[in-house]
C-alpha positions as CSV (number, residue, x, y, z in Angstrom):
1,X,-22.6,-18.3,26.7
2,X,-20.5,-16.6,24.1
3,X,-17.6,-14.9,26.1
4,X,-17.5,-10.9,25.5
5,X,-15.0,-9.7,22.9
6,X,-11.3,-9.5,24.3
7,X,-8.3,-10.1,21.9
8,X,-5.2,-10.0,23.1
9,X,-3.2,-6.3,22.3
10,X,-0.2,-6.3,19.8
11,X,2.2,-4.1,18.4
12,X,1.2,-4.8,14.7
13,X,4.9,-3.8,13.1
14,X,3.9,-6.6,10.2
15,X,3.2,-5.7,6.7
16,X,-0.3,-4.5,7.3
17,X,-2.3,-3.9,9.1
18,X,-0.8,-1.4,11.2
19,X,-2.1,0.4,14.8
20,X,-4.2,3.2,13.7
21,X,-4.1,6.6,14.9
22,X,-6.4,6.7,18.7
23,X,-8.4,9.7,17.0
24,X,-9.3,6.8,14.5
25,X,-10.5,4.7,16.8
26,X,-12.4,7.5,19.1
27,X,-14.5,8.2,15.2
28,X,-15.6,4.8,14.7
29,X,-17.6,4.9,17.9
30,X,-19.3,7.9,16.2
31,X,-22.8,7.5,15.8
32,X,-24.2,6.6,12.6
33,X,-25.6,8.7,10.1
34,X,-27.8,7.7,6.7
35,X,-25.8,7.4,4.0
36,X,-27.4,10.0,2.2
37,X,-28.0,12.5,5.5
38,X,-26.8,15.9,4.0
39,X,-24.4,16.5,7.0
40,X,-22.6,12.5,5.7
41,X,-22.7,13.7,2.0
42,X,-20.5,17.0,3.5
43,X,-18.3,14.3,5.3
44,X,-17.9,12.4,1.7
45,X,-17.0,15.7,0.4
46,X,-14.8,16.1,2.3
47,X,-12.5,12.4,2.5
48,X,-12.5,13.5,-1.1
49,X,-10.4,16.9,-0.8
50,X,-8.4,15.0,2.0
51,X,-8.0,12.3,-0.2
52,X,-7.1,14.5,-3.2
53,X,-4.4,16.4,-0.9
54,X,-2.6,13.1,0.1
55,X,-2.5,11.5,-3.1
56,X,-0.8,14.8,-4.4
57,X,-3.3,15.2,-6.8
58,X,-5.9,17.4,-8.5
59,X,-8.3,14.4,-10.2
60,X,-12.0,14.8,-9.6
61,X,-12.5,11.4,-9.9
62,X,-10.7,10.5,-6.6
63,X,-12.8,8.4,-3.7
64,X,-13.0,5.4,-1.8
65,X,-14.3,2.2,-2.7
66,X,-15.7,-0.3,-0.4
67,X,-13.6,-3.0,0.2
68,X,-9.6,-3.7,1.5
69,X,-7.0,-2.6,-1.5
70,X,-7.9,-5.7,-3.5
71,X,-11.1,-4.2,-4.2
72,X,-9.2,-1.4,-5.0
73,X,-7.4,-3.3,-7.8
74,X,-10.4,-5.0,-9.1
75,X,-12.0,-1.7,-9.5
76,X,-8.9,0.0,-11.7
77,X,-9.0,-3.3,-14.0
78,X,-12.7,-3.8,-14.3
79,X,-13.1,-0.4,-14.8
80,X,-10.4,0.1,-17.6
81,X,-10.2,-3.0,-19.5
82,X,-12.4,-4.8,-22.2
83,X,-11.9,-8.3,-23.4
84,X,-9.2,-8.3,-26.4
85,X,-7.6,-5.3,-24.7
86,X,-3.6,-5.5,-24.0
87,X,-2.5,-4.8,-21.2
88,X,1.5,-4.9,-19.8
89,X,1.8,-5.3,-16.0
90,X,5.2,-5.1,-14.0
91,X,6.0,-8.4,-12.2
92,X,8.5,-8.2,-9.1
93,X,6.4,-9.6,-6.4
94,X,3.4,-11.1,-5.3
95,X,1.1,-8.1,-6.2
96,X,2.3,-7.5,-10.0
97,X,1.5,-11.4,-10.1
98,X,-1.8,-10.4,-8.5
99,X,-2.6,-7.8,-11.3
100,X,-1.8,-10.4,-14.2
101,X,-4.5,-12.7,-12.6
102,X,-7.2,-9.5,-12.5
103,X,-6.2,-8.4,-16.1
104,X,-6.4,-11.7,-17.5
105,X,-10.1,-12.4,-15.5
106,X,-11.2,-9.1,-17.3
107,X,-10.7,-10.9,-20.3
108,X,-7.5,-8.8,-21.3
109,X,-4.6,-9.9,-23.7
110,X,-2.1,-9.7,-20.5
111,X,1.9,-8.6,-21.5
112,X,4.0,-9.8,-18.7
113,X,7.4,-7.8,-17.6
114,X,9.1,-9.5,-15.2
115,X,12.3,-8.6,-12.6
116,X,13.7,-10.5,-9.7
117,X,11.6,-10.0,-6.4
118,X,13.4,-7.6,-4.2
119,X,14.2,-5.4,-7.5
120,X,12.5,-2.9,-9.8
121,X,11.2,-3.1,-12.9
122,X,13.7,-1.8,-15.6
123,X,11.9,0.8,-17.2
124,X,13.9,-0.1,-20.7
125,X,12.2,-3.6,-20.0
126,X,8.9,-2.0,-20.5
127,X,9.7,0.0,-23.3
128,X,10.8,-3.2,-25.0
129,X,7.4,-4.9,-24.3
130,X,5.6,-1.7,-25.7
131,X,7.9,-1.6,-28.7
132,X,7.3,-5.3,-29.2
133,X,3.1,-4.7,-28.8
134,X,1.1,-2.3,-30.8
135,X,-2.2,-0.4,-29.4
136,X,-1.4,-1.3,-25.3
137,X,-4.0,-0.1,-23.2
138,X,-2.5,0.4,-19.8
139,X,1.0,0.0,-18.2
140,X,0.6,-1.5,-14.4
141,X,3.3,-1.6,-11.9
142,X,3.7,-1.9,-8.0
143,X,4.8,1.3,-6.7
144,X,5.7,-0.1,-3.2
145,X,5.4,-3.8,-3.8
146,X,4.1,-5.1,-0.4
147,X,5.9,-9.0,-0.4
148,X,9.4,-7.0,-0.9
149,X,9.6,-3.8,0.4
150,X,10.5,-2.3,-3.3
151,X,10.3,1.3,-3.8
152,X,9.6,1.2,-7.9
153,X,10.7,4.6,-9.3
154,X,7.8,6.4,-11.4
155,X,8.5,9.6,-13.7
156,X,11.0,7.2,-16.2
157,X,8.3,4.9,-16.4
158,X,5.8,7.8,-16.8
159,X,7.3,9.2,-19.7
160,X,8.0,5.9,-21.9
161,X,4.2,4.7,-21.1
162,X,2.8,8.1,-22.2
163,X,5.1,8.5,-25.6
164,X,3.4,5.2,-26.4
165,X,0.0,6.7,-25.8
166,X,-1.2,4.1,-22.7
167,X,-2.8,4.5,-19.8
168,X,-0.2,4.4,-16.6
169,X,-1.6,2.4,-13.7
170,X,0.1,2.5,-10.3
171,X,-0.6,0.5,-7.1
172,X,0.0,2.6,-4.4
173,X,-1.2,0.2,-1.3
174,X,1.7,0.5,0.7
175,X,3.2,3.8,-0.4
176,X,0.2,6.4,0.1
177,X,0.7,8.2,3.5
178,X,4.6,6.7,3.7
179,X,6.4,7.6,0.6
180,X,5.5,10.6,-1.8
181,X,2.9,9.6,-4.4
182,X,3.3,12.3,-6.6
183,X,0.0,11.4,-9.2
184,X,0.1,14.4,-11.1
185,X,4.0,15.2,-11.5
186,X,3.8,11.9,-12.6
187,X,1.1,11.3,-14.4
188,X,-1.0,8.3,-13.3
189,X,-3.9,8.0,-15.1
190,X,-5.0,5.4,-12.5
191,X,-4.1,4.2,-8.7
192,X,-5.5,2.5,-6.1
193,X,-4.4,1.8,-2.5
194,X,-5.8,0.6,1.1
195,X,-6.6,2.5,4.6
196,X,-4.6,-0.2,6.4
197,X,-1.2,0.4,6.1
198,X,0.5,4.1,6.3
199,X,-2.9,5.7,6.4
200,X,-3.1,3.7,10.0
201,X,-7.1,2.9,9.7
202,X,-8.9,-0.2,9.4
203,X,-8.8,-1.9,6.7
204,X,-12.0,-2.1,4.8
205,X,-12.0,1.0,2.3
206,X,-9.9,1.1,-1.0
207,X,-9.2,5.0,-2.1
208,X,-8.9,4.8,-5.8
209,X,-7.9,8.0,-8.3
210,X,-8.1,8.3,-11.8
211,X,-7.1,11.0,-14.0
212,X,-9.1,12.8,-16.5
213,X,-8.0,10.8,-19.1
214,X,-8.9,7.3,-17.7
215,X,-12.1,8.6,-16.8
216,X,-12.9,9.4,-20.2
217,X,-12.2,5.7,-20.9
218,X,-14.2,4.2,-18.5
219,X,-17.5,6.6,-19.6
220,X,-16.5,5.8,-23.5
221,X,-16.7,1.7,-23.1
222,X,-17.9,-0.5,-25.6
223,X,-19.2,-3.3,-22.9
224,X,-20.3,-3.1,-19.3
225,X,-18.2,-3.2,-16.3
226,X,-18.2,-6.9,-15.5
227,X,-18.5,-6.1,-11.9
228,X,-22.0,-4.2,-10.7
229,X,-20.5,-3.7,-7.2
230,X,-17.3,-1.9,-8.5
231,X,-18.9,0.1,-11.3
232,X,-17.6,3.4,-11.8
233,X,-19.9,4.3,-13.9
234,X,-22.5,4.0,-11.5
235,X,-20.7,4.5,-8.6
236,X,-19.4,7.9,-9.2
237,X,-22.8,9.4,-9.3
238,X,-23.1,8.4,-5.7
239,X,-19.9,10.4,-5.0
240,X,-20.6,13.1,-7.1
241,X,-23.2,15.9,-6.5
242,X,-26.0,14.0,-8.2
243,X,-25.5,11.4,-5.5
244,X,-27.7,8.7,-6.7
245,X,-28.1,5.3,-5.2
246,X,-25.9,2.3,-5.7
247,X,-24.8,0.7,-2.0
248,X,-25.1,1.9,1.6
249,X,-21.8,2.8,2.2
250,X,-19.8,1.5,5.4
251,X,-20.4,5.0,7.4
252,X,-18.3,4.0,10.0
253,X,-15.3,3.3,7.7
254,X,-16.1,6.8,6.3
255,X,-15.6,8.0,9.6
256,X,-12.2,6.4,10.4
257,X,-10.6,7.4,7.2
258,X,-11.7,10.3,7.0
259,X,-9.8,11.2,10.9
260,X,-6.8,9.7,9.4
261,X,-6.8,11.4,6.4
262,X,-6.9,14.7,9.4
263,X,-4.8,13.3,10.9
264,X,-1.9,13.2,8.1
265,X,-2.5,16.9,7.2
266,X,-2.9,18.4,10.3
267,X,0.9,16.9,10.8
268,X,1.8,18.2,6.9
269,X,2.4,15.6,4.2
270,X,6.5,16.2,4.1
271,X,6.7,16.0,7.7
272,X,4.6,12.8,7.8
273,X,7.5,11.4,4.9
274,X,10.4,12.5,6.8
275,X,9.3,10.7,9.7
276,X,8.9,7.4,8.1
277,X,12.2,7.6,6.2
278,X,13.8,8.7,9.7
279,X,12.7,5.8,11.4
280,X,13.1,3.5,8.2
281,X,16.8,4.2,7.8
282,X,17.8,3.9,12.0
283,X,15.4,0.1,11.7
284,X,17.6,-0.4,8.7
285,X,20.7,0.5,10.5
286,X,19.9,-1.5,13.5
287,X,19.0,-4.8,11.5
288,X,22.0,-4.5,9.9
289,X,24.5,-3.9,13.3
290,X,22.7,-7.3,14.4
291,X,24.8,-9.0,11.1
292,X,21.7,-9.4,9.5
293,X,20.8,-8.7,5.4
294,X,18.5,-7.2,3.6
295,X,16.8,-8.1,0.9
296,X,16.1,-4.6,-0.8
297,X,19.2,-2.4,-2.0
298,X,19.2,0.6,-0.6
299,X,18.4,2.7,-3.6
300,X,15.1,1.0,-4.2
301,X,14.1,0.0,-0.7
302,X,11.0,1.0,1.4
303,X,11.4,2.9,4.6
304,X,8.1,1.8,6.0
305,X,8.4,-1.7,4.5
306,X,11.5,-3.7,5.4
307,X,12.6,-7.7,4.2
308,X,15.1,-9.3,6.1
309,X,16.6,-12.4,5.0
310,X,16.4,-15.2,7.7
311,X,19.9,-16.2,8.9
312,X,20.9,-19.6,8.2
313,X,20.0,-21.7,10.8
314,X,17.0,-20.0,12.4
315,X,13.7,-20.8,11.7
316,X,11.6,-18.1,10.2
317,X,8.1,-18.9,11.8
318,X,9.7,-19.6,15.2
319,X,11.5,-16.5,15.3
320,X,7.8,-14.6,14.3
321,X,6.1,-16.9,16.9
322,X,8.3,-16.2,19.9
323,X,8.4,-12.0,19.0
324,X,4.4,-12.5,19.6
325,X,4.5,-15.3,22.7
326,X,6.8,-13.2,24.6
327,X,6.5,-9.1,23.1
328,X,3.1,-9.1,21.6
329,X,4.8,-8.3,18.0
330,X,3.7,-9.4,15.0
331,X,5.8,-9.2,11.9
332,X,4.9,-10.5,8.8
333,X,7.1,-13.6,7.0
334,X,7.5,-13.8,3.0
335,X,5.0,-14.6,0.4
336,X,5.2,-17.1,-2.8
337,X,9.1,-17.5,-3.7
338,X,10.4,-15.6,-0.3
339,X,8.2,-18.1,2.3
340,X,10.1,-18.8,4.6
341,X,13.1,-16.7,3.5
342,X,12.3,-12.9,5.0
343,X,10.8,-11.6,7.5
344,X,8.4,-8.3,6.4
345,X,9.2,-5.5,9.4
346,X,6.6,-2.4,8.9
347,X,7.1,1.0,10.0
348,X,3.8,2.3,9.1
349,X,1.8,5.5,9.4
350,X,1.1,6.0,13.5
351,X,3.7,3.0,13.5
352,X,6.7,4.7,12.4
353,X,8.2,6.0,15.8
354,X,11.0,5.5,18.0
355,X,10.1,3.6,20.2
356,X,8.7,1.0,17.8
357,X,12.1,1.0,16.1
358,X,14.1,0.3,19.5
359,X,11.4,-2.4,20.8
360,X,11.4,-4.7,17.7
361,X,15.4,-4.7,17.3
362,X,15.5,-5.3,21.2
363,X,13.0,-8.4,21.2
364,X,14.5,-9.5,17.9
365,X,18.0,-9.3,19.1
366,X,16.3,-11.7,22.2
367,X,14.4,-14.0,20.0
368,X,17.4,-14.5,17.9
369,X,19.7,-15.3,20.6
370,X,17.3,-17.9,21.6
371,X,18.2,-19.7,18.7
372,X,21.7,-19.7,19.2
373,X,22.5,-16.8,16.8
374,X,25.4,-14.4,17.8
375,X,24.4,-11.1,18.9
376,X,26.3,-8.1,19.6
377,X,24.4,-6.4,22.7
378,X,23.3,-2.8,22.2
379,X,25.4,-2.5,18.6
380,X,21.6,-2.1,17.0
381,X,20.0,0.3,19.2
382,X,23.4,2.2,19.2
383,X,23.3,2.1,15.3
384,X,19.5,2.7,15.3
385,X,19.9,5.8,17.3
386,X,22.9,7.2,15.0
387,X,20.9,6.6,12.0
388,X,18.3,8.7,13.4
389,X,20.0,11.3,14.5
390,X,21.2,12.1,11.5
């Protein structure tokens, strides 16, 4: 017989997904509802507002696709481009790489700007590209690029896209719920993101926004959306007061992001930042008392998203295999050109805490001395503690 369900409980402090909120998990046991029960349909009306208010932004057409935050991309780019359409897309890690690959699929002519991973995209770099190519429909870039825990700064980028009249297109996976989105004091026409990082739900829903202007594109195309699962222009009837049929929607996803959506207001949107750059800046601290680097500088790095470059000498996996053998932490290791290079530390949403901060530099200080490197005992937490203070 098929053993009853019993995995093992971690500490996920890895770049995603994170532990979510316990009021989360209590909703998911709620019971179900039809997806077009009047009392659900007040529940999607309201995810909406809550959406709205953490996204910073006024756009009507703001909701939550199903899917993780690669449906969330799919839908911007379906959604927005046509075949022969040009499209520049910022590529500093895996993600921007990521979008290329979507644009190109949609049949788009893709312009590709590319910086170093673990740096942003110059913004005179995509004013060059935009310069250089006439009639661009869309500007993409990674706002908090997930393989390298870069922060890319918006309202330059907001400005040149805009005075070249195309669309601005953001992914915001990793930075909703973390780091200030800001949509409408910058001006993002389009952004998508995931439940299962700094929003500390499940993953399995993919809140996407669009601003008036984009949505005026999508309802003006020439061809149909290449995707009938991830049309908007069907899909937002559902959402909207007309609510007409196009999927049963995941009700118990609804139901979890929805609480953690709550959950983030009912502790105030600058409160929930501070935290996460509090916490960010004493794990930062303490990595760094240990002798170790990172791979971000500190102008452009992520507080809820930290790389750390492997010391020569110990072995990247080993180091992430022992944290979960002997702590039950999992951290996340690098992606494409950083495999094996960094390790991917994440402080988000319910994650970003104290005692989080002081448990993974205590088992990684262990786990490192393991391997023969030098350690300093209690120069991290001591740093860690400092940082946070202040």
């Amino acid at each position: 017989m098929d053993k009853q369900l019993n995995p093992p409980q971690r500490i996920l402090m890895g770049p995603g997904p994170s532990d979510v909120y316990p009021g989360v998990l209590r909703s998911m046991s709620t019971p179900l509802l039809g997806h077009l029960d009047p009392a659900f349909l007040t529940i999607m009306n309201d995810t909406m507002d809550l959406l709205r208010h953490v996204y910073q932004t006024e756009n009507k057409l703001t909701i939550a696709m199903p899917g993780t935050g690669s449906a969330g991309m799919e839908t911007v780019f379906v959604n927005l481009l046509e075949p022969g359409d040009k499209a520049v897309i910022g590529i500093n890690g895996l993600f921007g790489t990521r979008m290329a690959d979507i644009a190109e699929r949609c049949g788009a002519e893709v312009i590709k700007v590319e910086a170093d991973w673990g740096t942003i995209i110059p913004p005179e770099k995509i004013e060059a590209a935009l310069n250089e190519h006439s009639n661009v429909k869309l500007v993409a870039v990674v706002h908090a690029e997930t393989s390298t825990g870069v922060l890319q700064p918006l309202e330059e980028l907001s400005e040149i896209i805009h005075n070249y009249g195309a669309l601005f297109v953001c992914d915001m996976v990793t930075s909703i719920g973390g780091t200030p989105t800001e949509i409408d004091k910058h001006k993002v026409d389009a952004a998508y993101s995931g439940t299962q990082k700094c929003l500390s739900a499940p993953p399995g829903l993919a809140p996407v926004t669009f601003s008036e202007k984009a949505g005026e594109v999508i309802n003006k195309r020439k061809t149909k959306v290449q995707s009938w699962y991830l049309d908007l222009t069907m899909i937002q009837d559902y959402w909207s007061g007309d609510r007409a049929y196009h999927h049963t929607a995941p009700i118990s996803m609804v139901y979890s992001l929805y609480e953690a959506l709550r959950s983030i207001k009912d502790e105030g949107l600058e409160n929930v930042y501070s935290r996460h750059e509090q916490y960010g800046r004493a794990l930062h601290s303490g990595l760094e008392a240990m002798g170790l680097k990172l791979l971000v500088k500190k102008e452009h790095r992520l507080n809820q998203l930290t790389s750390v470059i492997v010391p020569e000498g110990i072995d990247e996996a080993e180091t992430r295999k022992l944290l979960l053998e002997q702590y039950g932490i999992e951290i996340g290791g690098g992606l494409g050109s950083l495999k094996g290079k960094i390790w991917r530390i994440g402080l988000m949403g319910y994650n970003a805490k104290m005692t989080n901060v002081n448990l993974v530099l205590s088992a990684l200080e262990d786990v490192l001395r393991q391997q023969g490197y030098e350690v300093t005992g209690g120069a991290a937490l001591k740093a860690a503690s400092e940082a946070a203070a202040k």
